[in-house]
N, C-alpha and C positions, 0 to 999 in steps of 0.2 A: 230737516224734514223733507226739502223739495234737493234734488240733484238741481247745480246751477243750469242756466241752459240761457239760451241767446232766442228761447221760443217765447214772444210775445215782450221782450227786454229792449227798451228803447237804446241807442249807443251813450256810450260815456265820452266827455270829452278831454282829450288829452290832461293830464291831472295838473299841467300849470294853468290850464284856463276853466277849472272846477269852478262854478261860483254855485248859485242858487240857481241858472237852467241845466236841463238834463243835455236840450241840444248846443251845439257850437253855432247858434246865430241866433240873433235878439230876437224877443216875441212879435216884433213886425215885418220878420224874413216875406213872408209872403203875400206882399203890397200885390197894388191892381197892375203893376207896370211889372212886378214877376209871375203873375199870374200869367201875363202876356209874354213872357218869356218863356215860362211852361208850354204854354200854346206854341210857342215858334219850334222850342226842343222836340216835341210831337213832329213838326211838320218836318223837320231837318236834321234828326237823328242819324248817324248812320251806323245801324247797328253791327255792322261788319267790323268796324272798329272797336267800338264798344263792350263787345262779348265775344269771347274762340271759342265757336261748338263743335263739340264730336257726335259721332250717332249714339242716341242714345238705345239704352242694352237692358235689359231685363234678368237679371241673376246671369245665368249661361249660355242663354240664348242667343241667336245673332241678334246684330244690330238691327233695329227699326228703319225701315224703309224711309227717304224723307222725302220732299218736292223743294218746291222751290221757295217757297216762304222765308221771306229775311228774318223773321224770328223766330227760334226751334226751330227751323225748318221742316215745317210742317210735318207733328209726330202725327202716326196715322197708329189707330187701334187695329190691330189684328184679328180678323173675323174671328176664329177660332180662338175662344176664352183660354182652353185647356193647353197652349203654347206657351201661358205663362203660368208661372208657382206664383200659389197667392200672396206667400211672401217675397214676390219677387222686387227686386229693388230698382228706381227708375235711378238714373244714373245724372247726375248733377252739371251742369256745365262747366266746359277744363278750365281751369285757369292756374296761372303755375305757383297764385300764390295761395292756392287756396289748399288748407287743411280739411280731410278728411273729419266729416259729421261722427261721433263718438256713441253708438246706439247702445244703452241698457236693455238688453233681449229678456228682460224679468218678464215670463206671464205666469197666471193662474196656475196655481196646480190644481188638480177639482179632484183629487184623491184624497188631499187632507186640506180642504176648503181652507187653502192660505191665498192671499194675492197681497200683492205689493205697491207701493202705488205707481201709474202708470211711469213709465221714466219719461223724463221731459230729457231735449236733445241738449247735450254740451260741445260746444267748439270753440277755438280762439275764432273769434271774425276778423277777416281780414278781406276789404273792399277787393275785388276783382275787378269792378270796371272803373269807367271815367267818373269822378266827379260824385264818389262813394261819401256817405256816413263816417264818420271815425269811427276806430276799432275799437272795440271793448276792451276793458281792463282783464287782467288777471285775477280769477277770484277762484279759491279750495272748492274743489269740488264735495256737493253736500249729497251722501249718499239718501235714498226714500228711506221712509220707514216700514217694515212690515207690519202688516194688521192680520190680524185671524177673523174670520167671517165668525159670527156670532149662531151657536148652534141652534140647531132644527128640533125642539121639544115636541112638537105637536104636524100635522099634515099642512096647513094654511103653512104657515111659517116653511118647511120644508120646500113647496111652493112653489114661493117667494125668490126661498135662495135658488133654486134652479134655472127658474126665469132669468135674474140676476147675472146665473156664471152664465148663461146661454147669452144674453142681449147687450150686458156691458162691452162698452170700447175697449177693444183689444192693440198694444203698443203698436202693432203693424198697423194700424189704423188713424193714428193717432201719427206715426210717420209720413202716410202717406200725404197727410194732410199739409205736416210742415214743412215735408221736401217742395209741395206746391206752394208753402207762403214764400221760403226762402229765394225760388226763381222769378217768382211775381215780384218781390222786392227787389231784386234787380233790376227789372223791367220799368217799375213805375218809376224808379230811381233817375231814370234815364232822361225821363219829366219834370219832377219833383227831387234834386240832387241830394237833400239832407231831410227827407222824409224815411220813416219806417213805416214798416206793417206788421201787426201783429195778429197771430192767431187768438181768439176772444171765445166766451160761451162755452156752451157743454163740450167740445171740442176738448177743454185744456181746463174746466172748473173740475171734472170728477164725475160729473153726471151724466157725460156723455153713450150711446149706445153704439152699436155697430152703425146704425144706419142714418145717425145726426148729420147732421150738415157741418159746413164747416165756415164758422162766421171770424171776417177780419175786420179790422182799424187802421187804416191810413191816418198815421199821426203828422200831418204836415209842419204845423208851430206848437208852440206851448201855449197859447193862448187861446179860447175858443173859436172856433167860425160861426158863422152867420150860416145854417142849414141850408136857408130857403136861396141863398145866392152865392155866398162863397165855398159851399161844398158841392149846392149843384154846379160849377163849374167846372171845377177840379173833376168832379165825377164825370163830366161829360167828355173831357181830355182823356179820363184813364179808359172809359167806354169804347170810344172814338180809337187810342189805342190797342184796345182788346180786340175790337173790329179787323181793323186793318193789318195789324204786324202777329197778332194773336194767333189769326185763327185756324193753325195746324194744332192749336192745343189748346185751346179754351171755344166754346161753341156756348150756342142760344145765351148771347151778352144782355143785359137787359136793362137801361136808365129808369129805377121806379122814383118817381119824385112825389116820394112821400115826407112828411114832415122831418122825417131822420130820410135823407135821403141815400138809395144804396146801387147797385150794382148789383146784378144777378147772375149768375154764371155756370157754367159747370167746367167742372175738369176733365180731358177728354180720356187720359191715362189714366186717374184715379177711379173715375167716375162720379165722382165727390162733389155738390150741388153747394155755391160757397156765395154770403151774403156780404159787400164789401161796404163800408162806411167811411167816415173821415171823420178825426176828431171826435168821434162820442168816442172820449178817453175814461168814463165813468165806467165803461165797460171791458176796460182796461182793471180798473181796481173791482169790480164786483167780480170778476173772475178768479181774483187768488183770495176773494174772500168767502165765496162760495167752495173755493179748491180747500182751506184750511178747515170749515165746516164738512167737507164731503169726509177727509181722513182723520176727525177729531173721536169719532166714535163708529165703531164698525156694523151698528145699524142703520146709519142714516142712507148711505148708497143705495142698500139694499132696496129700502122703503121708498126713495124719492123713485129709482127706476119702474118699479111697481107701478107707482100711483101718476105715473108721467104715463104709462103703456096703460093703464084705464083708462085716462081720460081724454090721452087718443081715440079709443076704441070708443068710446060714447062720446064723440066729436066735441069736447067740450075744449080742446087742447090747440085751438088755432085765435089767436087773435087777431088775422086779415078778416078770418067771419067772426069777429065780434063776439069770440070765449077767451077764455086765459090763455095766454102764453107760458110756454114753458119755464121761463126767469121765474113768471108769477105763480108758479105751481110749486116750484121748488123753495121760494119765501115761504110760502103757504105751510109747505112741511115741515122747516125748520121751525117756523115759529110756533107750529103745535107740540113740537117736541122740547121748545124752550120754556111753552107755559102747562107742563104735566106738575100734576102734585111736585110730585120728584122728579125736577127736570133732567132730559136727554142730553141737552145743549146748554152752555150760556150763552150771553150776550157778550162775544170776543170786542166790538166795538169799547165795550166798557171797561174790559178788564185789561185790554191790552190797547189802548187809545194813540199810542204812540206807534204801534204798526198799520191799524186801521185806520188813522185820517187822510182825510183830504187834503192836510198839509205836506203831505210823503207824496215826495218827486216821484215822479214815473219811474225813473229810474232803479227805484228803492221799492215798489210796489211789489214784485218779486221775493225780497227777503224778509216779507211778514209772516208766510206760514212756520219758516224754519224753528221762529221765538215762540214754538205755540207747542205746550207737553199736549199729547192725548190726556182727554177729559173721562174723567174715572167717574161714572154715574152709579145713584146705589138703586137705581130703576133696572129691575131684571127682566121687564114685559119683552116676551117675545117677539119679533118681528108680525106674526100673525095678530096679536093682541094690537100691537100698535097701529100697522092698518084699521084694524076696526073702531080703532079710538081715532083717529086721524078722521077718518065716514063720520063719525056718529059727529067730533068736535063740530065739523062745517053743520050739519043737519042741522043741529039742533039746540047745541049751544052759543056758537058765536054770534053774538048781533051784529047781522051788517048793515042795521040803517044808523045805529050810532059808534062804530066800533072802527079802529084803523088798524092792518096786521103789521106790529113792527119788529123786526127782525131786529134791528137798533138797538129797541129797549125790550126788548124778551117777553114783551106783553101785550094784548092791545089797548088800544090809547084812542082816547076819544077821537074823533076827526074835526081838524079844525075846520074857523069856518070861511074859508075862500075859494075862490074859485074850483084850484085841482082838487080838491075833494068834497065841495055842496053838492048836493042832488046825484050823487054817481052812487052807483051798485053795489061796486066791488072795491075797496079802498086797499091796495097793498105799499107801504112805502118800499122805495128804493131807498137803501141803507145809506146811500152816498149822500144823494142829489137832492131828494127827500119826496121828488115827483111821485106820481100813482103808478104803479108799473100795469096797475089793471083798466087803466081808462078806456081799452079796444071795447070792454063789454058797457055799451052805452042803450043798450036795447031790453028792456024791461023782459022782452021774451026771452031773449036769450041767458040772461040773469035766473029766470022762473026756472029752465032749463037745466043751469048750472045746477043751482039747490035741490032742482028734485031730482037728478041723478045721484045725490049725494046722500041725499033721503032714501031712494029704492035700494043703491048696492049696498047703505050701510044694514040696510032689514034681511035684503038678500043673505048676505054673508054672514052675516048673525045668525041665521036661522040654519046654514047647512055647511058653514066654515071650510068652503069648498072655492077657491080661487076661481075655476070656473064658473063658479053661478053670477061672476061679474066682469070677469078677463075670460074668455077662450082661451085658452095655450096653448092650442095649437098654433092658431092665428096671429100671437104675440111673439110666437117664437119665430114663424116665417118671414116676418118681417123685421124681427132684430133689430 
């Protein structure tokens, strides 16, 4: 189903030393006395050694200007946008053992609404610098599957799909993103010697838009960390690094020490705004379990980009101010689509247990979409129909003082009675872990808010089946 790809794929370890970890070092590799050696590799790097750069080049163009910067050598953006093609390619650092990235150029046709799924990168890996990861095994490359966009019966629905082919992540998008995790992984490497990073989220689940961010995982051990102390550490070395050796190509770094602690950044070639963690590996597997959901049925994309660009647009769609987050919006829609008379969705957890647990190494997380047929449903509601059933489900049906949304079990489910979900609003499980993914919204107003947007645009749109009487299109499409 998925093309293999090394995007978001921890390393394998040489096949005589395979056991039950994914990495080539025990789950106590990163003690307090390496963590102090991390810290020393930051202070006495020298990346001259380390990594051979050449100027980097943009499709045909000449080479980029550099300065003096010991890492990139400080790539500088060129005033004038229209010097580079938008598909132009940023160009990888030399190294003589390194193989050529293998790009699937499948996009959209929008003449006979086919698309395919996005291609994820394939290459043999093979470390370039000092003190690399082991290479990946050789594994058949597994071609996407094509889906046909589900037709346009009615105006609402037509819509829909236009919105869709205009705002969905386009592969040159989706490149650009992982040519930046692949150099960052070098970089941090340099730190952290047998650490990956992975691209995570709408980026690489399927739901991503033209204009998503782009969120990563620094996977250090197999074992968790301690958020509040051993990831802020590490995060403040890879910070401290972005600062220093960075900043001809990564700008406004930012240490947020919040309870998941992350890195904030932007890329200065891309221009691509990326949120970096450690260890929340749970985000690691809710990514290809979201990705085998996004291409299980060729309405759901549709529908979840829609209703992700509403509830931006009526501020409901940020969980730093205390509304849903997007993780939690896209649960939301699945599990309305899992509990219709005649369900859209199953519960892949159930039916295929042995690709969706928690017990599949990292490593293996990857090849769960492939074991998964497209889901033949005998529901033929439109795209438009279903938006409005999605409105009216939250309005008016779901109980949210006793009710929990689980994607797990294709139903909701009382809420139990402990802590992560007494007295809270919004109760959505995370499929994995089993936390609240909606606990940002802890403020009764803002809850009052959620429900009665979903109360107004579901009457709106009922009443005049006009997308704009609850999205602008203009306004959705500008910002893509």
């Amino acid at each position: 189903m998925f093309p293999n790809s090394i995007l978001g794929r921890p390393p394998f370890t040489p096949t005589h030393q395979q056991h039950n970890s994914f990495f080539a070092f025990s789950p106590t590799l990163y003690s307090h006395q390496q963590l102090i050696d991390a810290q020393f590799n930051f202070q006495n790097v020298d990346l001259s050694r380390a990594v051979s750069l050449q100027p980097l080049t943009y499709g045909t163009v000449s080479p980029i200007q550099t300065s003096t910067s010991p890492l990139f050598r400080g790539r500088k953006r060129i005033s004038d946008e229209k010097a580079f093609p938008l598909d132009g390619k940023r160009q990888r650092f030399h190294s003589p053992h390194q193989e050529p990235t293998i790009i699937n150029p499948l996009v959209p046709l929008s003449g006979d609404r086919r698309y395919s799924m996005p291609p994820l990168f394939h290459t043999h890996y093979v470390p370039d610098i000092v003190r690399c990861v082991p290479p990946l095994r050789e594994i058949p490359l597994l071609e996407p599957r094509e889906i046909t966009l589900p037709e346009a019966k009615d105006k609402l629905s037509q819509q829909i799909l236009e919105l869709f082919e205009t705002c969905q992540q386009q592969a040159s998008d989706l490149k650009k993103k992982e040519l930046c995790r692949a150099q960052l992984q070098r970089e941090i490497q340099l730190l952290f010697p047998q650490s990956r990073l992975f691209l995570v989220g709408s980026s690489l689940n399927g739901f991503g838009a033209r204009s998503s961010d782009g969120d990563l995982c620094l996977v250090v051990k197999e074992e968790p960390v301690n958020q509040k102390t051993e990831a802020r550490h590490i995060l403040t070395l890879v910070h401290k690094h972005f600062c220093t050796r960075l900043s001809g190509y990564i700008e406004r770094p930012q240490l947020i020490r919040a309870k998941v602690p992350i890195v904030k950044f932007r890329d200065k070639v891309s221009c691509v705004e990326f949120d970096l963690n450690v260890n929340n590996t749970v985000g690691i597997r809710n990514t290809f379990l979201l990705r085998t959901y996004a291409y299980l049925e060729n309405r759901v994309r549709p529908l979840v980009l829609v209703i992700k660009k509403w509830a931006s647009h009526h501020e409901i769609n940020d969980a730093s101010r205390g509304t849903l987050s997007s993780y939690s919006l896209v649960l939301m829609v699945l599990h309305y689509l899992q509990t219709l008379p005649e369900p859209i969705l199953p519960s892949l957890q159930k039916i295929y247990p042995e690709s969706f647990s928690t017990s599949v190494q990292l490593h293996l997380v990857h090849h769960a979409p492939c074991n998964v047929p497209p889901y033949l449903s005998k529901n033929e509601s439109s795209l438009g129909d279903l938006l409005l059933g999605f409105l009216k489900y939250y309005a008016t049906e779901f109980d949210w003082n006793t009710q929990m949304i689980s994607v797990r079990e294709a139903k909701a489910i009382p809420r139990p009675n402990d802590m992560e979900w007494r007295n809270k609003y919004i109760c959505v499980e995370e499929p994995f872990d089993g936390t609240n993914t909606a606990r940002a919204v802890h403020e009764k107003q803002k809850f009052d808010m959620i429900k009665d947007q979903f109360l107004k645009s579901w009457q709106r749109l009922k009443n005049k089946r006009d997308l704009n009487s609850v999205l602008p299109l203009r306004a959705a499409t500008l910002k893509r």
